[in-house]
Every structure is written in structure tokens, then in C-alpha cells.
N, C-alpha and C positions, 0 to 999 in steps of 0.2 A: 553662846550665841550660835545659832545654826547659819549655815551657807546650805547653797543649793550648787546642785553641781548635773550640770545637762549632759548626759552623755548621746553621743551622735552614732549611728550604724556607718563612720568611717571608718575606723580603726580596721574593722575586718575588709573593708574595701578596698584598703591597703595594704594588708598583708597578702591579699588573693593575688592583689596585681602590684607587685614593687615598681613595674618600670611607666604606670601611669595610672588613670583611674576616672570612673567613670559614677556619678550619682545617681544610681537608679531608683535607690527607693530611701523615704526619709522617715524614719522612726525618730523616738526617745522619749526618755521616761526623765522626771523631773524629780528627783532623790535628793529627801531632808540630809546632809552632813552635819555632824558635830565634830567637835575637836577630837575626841574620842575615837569614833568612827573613822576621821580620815587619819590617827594617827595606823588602828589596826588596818586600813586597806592602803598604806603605803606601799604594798608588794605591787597591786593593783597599779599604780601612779611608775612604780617602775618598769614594769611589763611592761606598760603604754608607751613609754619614751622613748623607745629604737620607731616605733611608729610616726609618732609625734613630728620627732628632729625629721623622719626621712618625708612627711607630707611637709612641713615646712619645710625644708630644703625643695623640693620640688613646685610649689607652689612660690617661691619669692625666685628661680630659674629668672633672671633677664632675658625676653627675647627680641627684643629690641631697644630704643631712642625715638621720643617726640623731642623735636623743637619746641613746642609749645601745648597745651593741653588741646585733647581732641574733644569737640563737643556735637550733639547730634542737636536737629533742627530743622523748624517747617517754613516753607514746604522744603529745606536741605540744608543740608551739614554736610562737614568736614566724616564725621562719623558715619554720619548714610552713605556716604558715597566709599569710605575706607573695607566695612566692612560686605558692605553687599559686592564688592571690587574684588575681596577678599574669597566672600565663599563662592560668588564666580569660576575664577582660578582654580580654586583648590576643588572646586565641587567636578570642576572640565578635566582634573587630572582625574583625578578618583575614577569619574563617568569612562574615560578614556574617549572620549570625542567630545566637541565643542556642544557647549551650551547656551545659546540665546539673551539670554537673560537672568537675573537673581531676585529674590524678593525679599524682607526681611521685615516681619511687622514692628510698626514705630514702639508700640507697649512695650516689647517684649526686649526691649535694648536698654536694660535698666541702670546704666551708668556710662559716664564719658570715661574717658581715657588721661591720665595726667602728662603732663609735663615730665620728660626727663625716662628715667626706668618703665616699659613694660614689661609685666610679668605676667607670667603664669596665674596667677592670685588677679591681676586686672583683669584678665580676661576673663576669669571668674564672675567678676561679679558686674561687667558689663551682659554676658551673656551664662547665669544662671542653671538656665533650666538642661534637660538633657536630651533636646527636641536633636532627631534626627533630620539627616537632608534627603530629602528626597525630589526626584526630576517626573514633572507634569509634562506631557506632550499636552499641549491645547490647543484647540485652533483658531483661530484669528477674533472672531467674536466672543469668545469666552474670553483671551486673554484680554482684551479693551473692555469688556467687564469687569476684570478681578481688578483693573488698572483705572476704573473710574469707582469703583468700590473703595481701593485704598485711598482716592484723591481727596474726596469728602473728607475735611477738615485737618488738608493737607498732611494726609499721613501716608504717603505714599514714598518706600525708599525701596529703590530698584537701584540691580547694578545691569550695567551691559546696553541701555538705550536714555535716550533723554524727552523729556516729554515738558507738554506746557500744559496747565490745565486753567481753565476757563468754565467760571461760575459751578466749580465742582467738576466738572468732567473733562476730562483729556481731550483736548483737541486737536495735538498730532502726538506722533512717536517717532522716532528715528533710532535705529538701533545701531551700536557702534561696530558691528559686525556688516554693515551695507545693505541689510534684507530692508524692509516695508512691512508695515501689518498690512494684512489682507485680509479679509474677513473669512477665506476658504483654506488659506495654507496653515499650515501645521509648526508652532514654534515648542521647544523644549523651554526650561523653568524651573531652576533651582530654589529653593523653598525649604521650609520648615516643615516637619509632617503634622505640626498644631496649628498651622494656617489649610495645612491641605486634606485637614481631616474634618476641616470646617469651623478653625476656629478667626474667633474677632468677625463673626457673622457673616463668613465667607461658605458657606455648605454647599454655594453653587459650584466650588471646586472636587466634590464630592466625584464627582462624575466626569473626568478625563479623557482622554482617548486611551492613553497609557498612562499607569505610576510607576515609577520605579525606586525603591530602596536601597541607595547605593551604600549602605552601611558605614556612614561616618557623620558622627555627630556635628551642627552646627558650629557647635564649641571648639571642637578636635580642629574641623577646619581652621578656624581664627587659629588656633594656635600655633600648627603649623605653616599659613601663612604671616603670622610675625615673626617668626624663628627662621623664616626665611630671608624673610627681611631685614633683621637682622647680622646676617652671616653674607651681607652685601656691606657692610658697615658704613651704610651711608641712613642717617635719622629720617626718620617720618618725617615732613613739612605738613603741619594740618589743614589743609584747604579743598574749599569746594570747587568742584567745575562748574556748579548752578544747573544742572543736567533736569533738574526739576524747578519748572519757572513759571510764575502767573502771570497770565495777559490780562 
């Protein structure tokens, strides 16, 4: 009887970088096994296993405790407001000055968070992909566009202000730094570089005043702010602030 056996381009992505790792590019080829076959490439199967143990060892890392499963939600979650909180923080150290706001598209946050152990491996597969952070300076009417862009069908999760929206459009903001939107001043804007390169039919973010590439992946953040949190040894409690509310 044949098995199939998927081999993935991690193994080498692990070896490159033992002390962490990053998914840039996803190959694999889908190879007929037989008994036969997998008895002659056992050598093969042993090579892999000092890889193997050390990405699972690094991938089940606890960096923190929920109290209860975190789950995201429209128009707000427990989850929208954890993680856009999250690469806020982490995005303001990085940037080394304060950042305005966070954005984080609803699609693209493909699983909650359990009850009990997060790990390394959740944060995986709550946030996938290998989207960079990058900071938009906008100015006041651009950002109440990209903000009533995401509201439409309540997919709006922003960390840093709270907003109420009304028949699809935002109709105030208040930002938890004390500023005001104004239609002429200039706010910064931590994001993904797959919303600010135009994606989820955002292209009007194409054009900026400034981009900057502050070289650290969405992902990296989350994980570094749960490992922080963590090492405070006090649990996640999952709850919303309601920061996004319809009238």
C-alpha cells in the first residue's frame, strides 16, 4: 500500500535560523512512498529529527495563560482588541516613538486563541501569513476613509481609538492617546504591508504621505508581546472594551 508523504521547505528554514524562523516561501512536492522506499530513506527520516524535535520544541514554547478562550468578533472581540493592543505596543517599541493607532484586517486573523496554554504554534495559526508591519503617516481624511472602508460589514479592528459606526460609516473617533481626527493633521498607523499595499480593496492606501518598513513581522510582534506577558505571570482575562460600537 503506498502513503504519501509532503515534504515542506522548513527543515532548511530551520537549520538557517536555529534561534527562530520565519516562512517566506512555501514549496512541496507530493512523493508516492512504499514500504520499501521508506524503509531505504530511513537515513533521510533521521537527518530530519534533530530539526523536527528542535521546531517542535520551539513551536509548543508557552508564552503565556488565558483564563478562558479568546475569540474575535463583529463589530469586536476579546481578540480584536488583544491583538491590535498588541502590535500597537510592540509596533511603538520597534518604531521607537509612539504610534496613533493599529489596524489588523478581520480575514486575515484565522483562528482564536484557547483556553489555558499559548504557544508559539497558536500564534501560528491565529496569524499565518508572513505580512510585515509597516507605519502609514495619513492624514486626517484618508484615515476616516480606510476607517469607514473597514466598517462596512463590521470588519473594522483597530487598536489605539474607539469608534462608533453608524449605517456603515464611522461617525466619531476618539483616540486613546487624547488627539481628535481632523481632516488636515497627520496621524501614524501600524498595519499590515497586505492591507497597505492594497489589499481587502484598500489601494487607496497606496499613496501615503509616508511608509515606513520597520522590519518586523506582524507575527514576531504577537509573539513577543505574549512572552511578555507572560513573564508578568499574571493570565490573560479575554474581554472586550466595546471600543467599536453601533448606534
Amino acid at each position: 500500500m503506498k502513503k504519501h508523504l509532503l515534504l515542506l521547505a522548513f527543515v532548511g528554514l530551520w537549520a538557517c535560523n536555529p534561534g527562530g524562523y520565519h516562512l517566506t516561501n512555501r514549496t512541496a512536492n507530493r512523493i508516492g512512498v512504499d514500504s520499501v522506499a521508506a524503509q531505504a530513506d530511513s537515513s533521510v527520516a533521521n537527518f530530519l529529527k534533530p530539526y523536527r524535535q528542535g521546531l517542535d520544541k520551539s513551536m509548543n514554547e508557552v508564552l503565556t495563560r488565558s483564563t478562558g478562550r479568546i475569540e474575535k468578533g463583529q463589530p469586536d472581540g476579546p481578540l480584536n482588541d488583544l491583538l491590535t493592543d498588541a502590535l500597537l505596543q510592540q509596533a511603538s517599541q520597534k518604531y521607537g516613538k509612539s504610534i496613533d493607532c493599529s489596524h489588523l484586517n478581520y480575514g486575515g486573523i484565522r483562528n482564536n486563541l484557547p483556553e489555558g496554554n499559548i504557544t508559539t504554534g497558536s500564534i501560528f495559526e491565529v496569524m499565518p501569513f508572513d505580512n510585515q508591519t509597516v507605519v502609514l503617516t495619513l492624514k486626517g481624511d484618508m484615515l476616516q476613509r480606510m476607517l469607514n472602508h473597514f466598517a462596512i460589514g463590521n470588519k473594522l479592528v483597530v487598536g489605539g481609538l474607539r469608534a462608533k459606526i453608524h449605517d456603515g460609516q464611522v461617525s466619531s473617533v476618539a483616540f486613546t492617546n487624547g488627539r481628535t481626527l481632523q481632516p488636515n493633521e497627520t496621524y501614524t498607523i501600524a498595519m499590515s504591508d497586505y492591507v497597505a499595499d492594497g489589499g481587502d480593496d484598500a489601494g487607496f492606501l497606496k499613496n501615503p504621505i509616508k511608509r515606513e518598513n520597520i522590519n518586523y513581522l506582524v507575527r514576531d510582534a504577537l509573539i513577543d508581546y505574549f512572552r511578555n506577558q507572560g513573564k508578568t505571570g499574571q493570565p490573560i482575562n479575554p474581554l472586550s472594551d466595546g471600543r467599536i460600537s453601533l448606534e
